[in-house]
C-alpha positions as a printed NumPy array, in Angstrom:
array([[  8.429, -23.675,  -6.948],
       [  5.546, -25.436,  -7.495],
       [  3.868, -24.917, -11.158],
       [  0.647, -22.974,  -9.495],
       [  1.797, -20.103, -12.578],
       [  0.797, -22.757, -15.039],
       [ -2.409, -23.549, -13.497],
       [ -3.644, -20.675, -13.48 ],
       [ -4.109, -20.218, -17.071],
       [ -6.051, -23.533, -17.033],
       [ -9.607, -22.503, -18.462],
       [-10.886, -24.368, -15.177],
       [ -9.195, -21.703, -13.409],
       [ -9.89 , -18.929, -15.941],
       [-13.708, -19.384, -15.776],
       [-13.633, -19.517, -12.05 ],
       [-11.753, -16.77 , -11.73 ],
       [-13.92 , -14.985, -14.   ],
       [-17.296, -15.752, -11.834],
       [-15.425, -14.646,  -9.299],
       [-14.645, -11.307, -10.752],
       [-18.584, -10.618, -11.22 ],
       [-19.231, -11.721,  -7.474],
       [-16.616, -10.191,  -5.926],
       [-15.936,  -6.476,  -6.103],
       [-12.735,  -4.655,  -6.805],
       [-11.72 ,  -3.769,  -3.002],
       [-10.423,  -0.136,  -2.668],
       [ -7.29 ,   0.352,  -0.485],
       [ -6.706,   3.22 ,   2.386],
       [ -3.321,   3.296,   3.183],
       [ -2.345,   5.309,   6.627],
       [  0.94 ,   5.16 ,   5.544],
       [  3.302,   3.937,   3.626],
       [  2.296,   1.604,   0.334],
       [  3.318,  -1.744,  -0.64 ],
       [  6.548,  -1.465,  -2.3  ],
       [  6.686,  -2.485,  -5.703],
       [ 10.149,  -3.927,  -6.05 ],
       [ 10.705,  -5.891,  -2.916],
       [  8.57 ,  -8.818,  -0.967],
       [  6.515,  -8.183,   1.901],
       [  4.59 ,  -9.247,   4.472],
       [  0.805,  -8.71 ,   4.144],
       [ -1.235,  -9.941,   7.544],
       [ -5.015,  -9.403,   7.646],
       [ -8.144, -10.518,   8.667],
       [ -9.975, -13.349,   6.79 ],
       [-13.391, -11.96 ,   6.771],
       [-14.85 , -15.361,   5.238],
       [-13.941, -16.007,   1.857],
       [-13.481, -12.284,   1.355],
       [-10.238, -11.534,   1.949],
       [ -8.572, -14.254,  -0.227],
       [-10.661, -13.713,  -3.182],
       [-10.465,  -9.789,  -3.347],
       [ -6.694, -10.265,  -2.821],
       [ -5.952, -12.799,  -5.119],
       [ -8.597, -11.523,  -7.721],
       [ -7.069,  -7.937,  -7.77 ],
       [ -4.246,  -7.305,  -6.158],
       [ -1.316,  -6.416,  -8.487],
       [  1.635,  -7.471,  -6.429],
       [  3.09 , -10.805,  -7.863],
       [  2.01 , -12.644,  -4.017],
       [  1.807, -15.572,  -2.486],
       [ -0.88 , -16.474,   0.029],
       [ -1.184, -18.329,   3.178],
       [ -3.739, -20.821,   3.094],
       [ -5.316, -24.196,   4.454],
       [ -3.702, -27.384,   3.165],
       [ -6.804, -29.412,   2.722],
       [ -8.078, -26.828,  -0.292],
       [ -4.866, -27.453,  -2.21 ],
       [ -5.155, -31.682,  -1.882],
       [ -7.761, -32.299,  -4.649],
       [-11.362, -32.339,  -5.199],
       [-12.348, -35.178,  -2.229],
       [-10.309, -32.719,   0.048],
       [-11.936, -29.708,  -0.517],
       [-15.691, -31.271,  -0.488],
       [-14.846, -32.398,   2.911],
       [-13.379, -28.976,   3.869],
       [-16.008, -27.246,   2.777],
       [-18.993, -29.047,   3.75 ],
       [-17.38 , -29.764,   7.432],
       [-15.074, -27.272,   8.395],
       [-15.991, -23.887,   6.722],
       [-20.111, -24.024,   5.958],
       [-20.945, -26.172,   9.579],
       [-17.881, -25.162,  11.749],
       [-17.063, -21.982,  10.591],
       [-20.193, -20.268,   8.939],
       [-22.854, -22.471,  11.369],
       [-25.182, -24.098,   8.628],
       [-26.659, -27.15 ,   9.767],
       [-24.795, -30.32 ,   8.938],
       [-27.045, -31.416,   6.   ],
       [-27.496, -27.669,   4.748],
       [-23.96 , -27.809,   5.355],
       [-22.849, -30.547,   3.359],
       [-25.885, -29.398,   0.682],
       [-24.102, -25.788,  -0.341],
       [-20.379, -27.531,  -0.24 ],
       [-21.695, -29.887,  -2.614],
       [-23.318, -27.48 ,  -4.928],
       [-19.945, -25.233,  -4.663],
       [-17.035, -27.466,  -4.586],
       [-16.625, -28.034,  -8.326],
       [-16.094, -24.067,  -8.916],
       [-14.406, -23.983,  -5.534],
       [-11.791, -26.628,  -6.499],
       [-11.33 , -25.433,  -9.721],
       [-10.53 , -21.685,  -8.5  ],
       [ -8.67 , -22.892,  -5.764],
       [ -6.364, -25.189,  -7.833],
       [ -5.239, -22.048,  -9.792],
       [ -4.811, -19.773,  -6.662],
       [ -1.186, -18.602,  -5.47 ],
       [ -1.454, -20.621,  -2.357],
       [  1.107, -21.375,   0.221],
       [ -0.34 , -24.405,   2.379],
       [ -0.193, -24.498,   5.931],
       [ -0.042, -27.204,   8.264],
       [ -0.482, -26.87 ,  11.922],
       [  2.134, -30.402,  12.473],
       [  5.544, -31.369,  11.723],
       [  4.813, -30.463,   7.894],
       [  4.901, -26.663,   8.959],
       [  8.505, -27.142,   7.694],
       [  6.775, -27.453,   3.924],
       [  5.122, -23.671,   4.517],
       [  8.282, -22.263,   5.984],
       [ 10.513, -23.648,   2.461],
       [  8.207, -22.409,   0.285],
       [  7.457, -18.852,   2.007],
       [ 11.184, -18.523,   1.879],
       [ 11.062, -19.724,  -1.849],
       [  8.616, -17.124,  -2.627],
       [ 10.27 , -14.111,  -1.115],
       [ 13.886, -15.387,  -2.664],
       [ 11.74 , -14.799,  -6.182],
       [ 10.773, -11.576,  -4.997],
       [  7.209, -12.334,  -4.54 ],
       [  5.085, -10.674,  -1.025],
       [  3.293, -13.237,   1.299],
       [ -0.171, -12.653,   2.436],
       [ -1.267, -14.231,   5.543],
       [ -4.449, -14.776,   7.64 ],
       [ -3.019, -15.01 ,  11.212],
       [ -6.576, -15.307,  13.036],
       [ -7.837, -18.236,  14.792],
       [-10.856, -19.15 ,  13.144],
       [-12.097, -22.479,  14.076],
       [-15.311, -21.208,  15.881],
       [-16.328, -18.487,  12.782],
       [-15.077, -15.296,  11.625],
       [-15.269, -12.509,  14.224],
       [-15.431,  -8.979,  13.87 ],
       [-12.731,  -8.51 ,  16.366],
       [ -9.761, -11.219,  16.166],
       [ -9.761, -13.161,  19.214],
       [ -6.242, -14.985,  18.967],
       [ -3.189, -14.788,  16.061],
       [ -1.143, -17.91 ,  15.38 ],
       [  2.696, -16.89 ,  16.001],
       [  3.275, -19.114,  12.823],
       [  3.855, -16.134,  10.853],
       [  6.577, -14.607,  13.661],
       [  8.115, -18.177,  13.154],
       [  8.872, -17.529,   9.218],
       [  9.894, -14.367,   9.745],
       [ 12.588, -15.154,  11.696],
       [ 13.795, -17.89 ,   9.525],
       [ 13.914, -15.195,   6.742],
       [ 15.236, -12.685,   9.1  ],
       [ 18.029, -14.895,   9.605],
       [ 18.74 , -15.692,   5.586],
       [ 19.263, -11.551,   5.438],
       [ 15.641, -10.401,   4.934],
       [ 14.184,  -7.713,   7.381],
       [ 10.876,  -7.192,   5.395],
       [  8.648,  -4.504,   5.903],
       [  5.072,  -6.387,   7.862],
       [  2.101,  -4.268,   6.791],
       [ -1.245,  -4.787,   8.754],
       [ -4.557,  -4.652,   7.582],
       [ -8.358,  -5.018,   8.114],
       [-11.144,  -5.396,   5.621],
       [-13.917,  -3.218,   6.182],
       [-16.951,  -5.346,   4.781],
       [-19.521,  -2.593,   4.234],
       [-16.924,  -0.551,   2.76 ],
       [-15.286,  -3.165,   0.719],
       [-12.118,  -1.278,   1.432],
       [ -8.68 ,  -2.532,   2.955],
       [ -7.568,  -0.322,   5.759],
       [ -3.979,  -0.757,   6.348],
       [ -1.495,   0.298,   8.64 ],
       [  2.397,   2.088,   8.108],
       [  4.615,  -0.935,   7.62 ],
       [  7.095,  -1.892,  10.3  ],
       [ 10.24 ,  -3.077,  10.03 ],
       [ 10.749,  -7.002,  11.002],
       [ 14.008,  -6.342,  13.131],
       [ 12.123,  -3.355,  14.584],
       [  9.321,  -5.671,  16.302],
       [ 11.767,  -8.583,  16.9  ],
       [ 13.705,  -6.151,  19.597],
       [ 10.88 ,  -4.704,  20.786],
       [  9.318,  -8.009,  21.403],
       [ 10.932, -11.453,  23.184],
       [  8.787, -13.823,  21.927],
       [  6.698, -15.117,  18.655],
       [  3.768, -15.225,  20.749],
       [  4.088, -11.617,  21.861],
       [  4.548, -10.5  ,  18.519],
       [  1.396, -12.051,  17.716],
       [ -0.437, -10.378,  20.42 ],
       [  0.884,  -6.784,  19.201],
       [  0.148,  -7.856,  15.42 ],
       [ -3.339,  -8.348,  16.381],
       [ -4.112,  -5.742,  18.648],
       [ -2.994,  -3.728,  15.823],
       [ -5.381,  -4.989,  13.594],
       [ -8.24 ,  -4.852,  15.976],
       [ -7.437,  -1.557,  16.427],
       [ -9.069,  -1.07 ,  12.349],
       [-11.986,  -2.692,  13.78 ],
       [-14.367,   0.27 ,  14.354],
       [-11.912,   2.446,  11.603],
       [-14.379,   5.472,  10.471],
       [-13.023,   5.845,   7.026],
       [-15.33 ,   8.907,   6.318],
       [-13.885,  10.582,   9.067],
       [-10.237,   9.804,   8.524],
       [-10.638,  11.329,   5.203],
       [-12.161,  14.072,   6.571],
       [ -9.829,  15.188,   8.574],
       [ -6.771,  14.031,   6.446],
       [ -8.184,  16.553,   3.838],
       [ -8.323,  19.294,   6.502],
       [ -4.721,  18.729,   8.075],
       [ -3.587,  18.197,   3.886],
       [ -5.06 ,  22.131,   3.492],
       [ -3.248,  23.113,   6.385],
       [ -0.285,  21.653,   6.273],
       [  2.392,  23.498,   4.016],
       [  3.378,  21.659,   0.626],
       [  6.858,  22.31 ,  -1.161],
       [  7.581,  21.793,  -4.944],
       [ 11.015,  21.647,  -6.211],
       [ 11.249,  21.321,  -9.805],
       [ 13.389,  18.171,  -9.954],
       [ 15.847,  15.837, -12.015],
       [ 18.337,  13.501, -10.712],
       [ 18.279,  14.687,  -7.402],
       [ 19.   ,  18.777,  -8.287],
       [ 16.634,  21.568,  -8.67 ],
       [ 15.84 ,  21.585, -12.65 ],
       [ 16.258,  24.915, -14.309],
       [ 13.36 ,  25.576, -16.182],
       [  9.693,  25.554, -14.289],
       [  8.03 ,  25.321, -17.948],
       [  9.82 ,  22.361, -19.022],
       [ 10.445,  20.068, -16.021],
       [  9.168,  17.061, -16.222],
       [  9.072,  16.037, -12.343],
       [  8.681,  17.923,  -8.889],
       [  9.908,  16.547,  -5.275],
       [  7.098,  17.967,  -2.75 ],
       [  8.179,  17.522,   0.76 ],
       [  4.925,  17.899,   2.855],
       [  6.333,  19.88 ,   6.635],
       [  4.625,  20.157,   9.639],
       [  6.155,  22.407,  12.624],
       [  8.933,  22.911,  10.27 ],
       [  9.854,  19.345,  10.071],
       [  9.276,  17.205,   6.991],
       [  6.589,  14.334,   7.714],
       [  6.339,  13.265,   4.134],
       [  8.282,  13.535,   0.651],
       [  7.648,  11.99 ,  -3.112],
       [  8.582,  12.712,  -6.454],
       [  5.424,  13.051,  -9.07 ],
       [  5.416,  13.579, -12.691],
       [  3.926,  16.629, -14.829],
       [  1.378,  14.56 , -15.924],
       [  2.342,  16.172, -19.675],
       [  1.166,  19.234, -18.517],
       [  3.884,  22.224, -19.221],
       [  4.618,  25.883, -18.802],
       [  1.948,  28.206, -16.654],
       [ -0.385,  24.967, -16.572],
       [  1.604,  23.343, -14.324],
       [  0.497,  26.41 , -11.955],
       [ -2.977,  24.623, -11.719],
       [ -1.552,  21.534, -11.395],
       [  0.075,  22.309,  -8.289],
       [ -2.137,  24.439,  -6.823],
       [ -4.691,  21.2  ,  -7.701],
       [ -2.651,  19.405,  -5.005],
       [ -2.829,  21.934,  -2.818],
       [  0.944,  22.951,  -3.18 ],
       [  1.572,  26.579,  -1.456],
       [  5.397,  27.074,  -1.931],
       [  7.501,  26.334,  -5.732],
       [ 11.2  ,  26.813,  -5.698],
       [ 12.738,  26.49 ,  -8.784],
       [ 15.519,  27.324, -10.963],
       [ 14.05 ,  30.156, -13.979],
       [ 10.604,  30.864, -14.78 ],
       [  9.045,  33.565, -17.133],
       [  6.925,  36.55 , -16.311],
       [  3.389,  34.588, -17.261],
       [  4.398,  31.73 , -14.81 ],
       [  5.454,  34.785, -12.117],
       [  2.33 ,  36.573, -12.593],
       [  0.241,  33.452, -12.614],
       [  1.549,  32.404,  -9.247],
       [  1.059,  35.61 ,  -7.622],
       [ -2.797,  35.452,  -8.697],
       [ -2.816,  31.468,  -7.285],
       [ -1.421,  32.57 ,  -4.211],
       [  1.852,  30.113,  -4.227],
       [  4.897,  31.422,  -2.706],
       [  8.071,  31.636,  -5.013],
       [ 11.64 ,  30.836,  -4.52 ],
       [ 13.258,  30.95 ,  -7.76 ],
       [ 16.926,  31.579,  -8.863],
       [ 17.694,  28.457,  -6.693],
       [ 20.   ,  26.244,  -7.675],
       [ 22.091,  22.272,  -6.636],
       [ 20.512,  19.949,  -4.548],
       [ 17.066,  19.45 ,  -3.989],
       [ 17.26 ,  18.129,  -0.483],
       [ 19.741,  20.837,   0.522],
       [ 17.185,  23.761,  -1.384],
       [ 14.635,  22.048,   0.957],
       [ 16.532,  21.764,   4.689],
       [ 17.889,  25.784,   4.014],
       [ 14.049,  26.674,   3.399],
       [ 13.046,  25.292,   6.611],
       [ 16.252,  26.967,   8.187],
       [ 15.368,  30.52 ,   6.217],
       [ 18.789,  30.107,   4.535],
       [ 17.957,  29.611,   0.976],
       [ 19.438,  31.475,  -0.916],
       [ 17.233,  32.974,  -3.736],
       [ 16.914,  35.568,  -6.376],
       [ 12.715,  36.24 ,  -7.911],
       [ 14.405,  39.119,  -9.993],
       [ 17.285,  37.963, -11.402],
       [ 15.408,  34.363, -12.201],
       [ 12.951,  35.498, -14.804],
       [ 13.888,  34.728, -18.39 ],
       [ 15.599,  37.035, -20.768],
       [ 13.275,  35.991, -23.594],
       [ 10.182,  37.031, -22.376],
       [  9.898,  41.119, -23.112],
       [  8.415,  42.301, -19.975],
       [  9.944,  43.247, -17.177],
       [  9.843,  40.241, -14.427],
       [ 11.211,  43.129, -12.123],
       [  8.529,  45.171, -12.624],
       [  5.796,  42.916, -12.205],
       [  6.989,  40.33 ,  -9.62 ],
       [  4.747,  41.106,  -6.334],
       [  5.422,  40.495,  -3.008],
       [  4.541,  36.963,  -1.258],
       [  6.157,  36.47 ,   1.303]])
């Protein structure tokens, strides 16, 4: 593994990285799906969008990642002048050869210096291809996600990707075959919204039997992404906030995998979002400190309709009858079981019995009906 760690604390790196930060804003990220995983590699494939895409991601992105990126910026100052003031300001962004070589100039001392510090992966389009393949493989053996620009961008940076390199397909396969199926998500940076739309991730072995070739893999991987192309993000939103109201949302008090005992004092809930009596989504979330009949508003806050739960007092009873969230205490075992009889209308239940002794009024007396 190549020392690229150590670099970056290099103060030539540091300052860079710190214009950088002023120039380049924080990008937000709109998952449709699924989110990166935090404790396993991944493949990341999205569009370039300039010198967008590799700044935002490098800049602020969490993940410990590796990224994808044109040999001739990681060879040394003469390298990336020439780069610059040939390739990416005349061929790419269509300056004027002098203007061209004028702004690469100007730029390739901060360039370099950032550049030298950044968690690059160089690619090769000849026999030395074999160099990005080891080191990919290197990086995901250290647990570390790859992030790759697959488009072809010798004539400029388009809107809509005209071709993918298969390149990517080719490394997959070589990791496929070393026993990792990684999860490939796809993305597209939205300039004027500075946000990353990105699709639910798909499993590697998935693709490779729905698809005989690299090449068509490529094709699909990019149709998917210019599929974000025209993404209204306003009205995604819009509607996802609609069909979240809608939709019903389950709390289970939780711990280890049971139904926890006492509503005022758990410290976690599993809500399993269902749709047409079928579960689409389920996550576990914390109590955010909050405890006993404030953890009513909480809920309700995230639009939560339905609590089971082991006990509960008469405050938290009465307090959920005036938020309007159906209760299923008394219930008690698994979590995932509680959930599958609820769908079913098998759970078994008991609102009575379930209030606490200690408090003095009479849960019996005051529980209404819900349901």
């Amino acid at each position: 593994m190549k020392d690229f760690k150590k670099r970056r604390k290099s103060f030539a790196f540091r300052f860079s990285n710190l214009i950088v930060r002023i120039i380049v804003r924080r990008p937000k990220l709109l998952f449709l799906g699924d989110e990166f995983p935090k404790d396993k590699p991944y493949y990341f494939l999205v569009n370039h969008c300039g010198k967008k895409s590799p700044l935002k991601i490098d800049s602020y992105f969490k993940n410990d990642l590796r990224i994808w990126g044109t040999y001739e910026m990681t060879l040394g100052f003469k390298s990336v002048h020439k780069y610059l003031t040939t390739t990416y300001y005349h061929e790419k962004k269509h300056l004027p050869k002098f203007l061209a070589w004028i702004v690469g100039t100007i730029v390739c001392p901060f360039v370099a210096g950032y550049y030298k510090g950044m968690r690059i992966i160089p690619t090769y389009t000849d026999l030395r291809f074999v160099t990005t393949l080891n080191e990919t493989i290197d990086s995901v053996k250290n647990n570390r996600c790859v992030v790759i620009f697959p488009e072809d961008s010798s004539k400029g940076y388009k809107k809509e990707i005209p071709y993918f390199y298969s390149g990517f397909a080719i490394s997959l396969e070589k990791l496929y075959k070393r026993g990792y199926d990684l999860d490939i998500y796809v993305g597209y940076l939205i300039k004027k919204k500075n946000t990353f739309v990105i699709m639910p991730s798909k499993k590697y072995s998935e693709l490779k039997e729905k698809y005989q070739t690299n090449d068509e893999l490529a094709e699909a991987m990019r149709g998917e992404m210019n599929s974000l192309v025209d993404f209204d993000i306003k009205k995604y939103k819009k509607e996802l906030k609609k069909k979240d109201k809608d939709m019903e949302k389950v709390a289970i008090t939780y711990d280890k995998g049971n139904v926890f005992q006492h509503f005022g004092k758990t410290e976690f809930f599993k809500i399993f979002e269902i749709d047409n009596k079928k579960i689409v989504n389920e996550y576990v979330i914390d109590n955010k400190g909050i405890t006993h009949c404030a953890l009513i508003d909480y809920l309700k806050g995230l639009n939560v309709n339905t609590l089971i739960c082991g006990n509960l007092g008469y405050g938290a009873v009465s307090k959920l009858n005036e938020v309007g969230i159906k209760l299923y205490a008394g219930v008690t075992g698994n979590a995932t079981s509680a959930i599958e009889d609820y769908i079913k209308g098998s759970l078994n239940y008991d609102n009575e019995s379930a209030c606490e002794e200690e408090h003095t009024h009479s849960c019996k007396d005051n529980i209404k009906p819900l349901f």
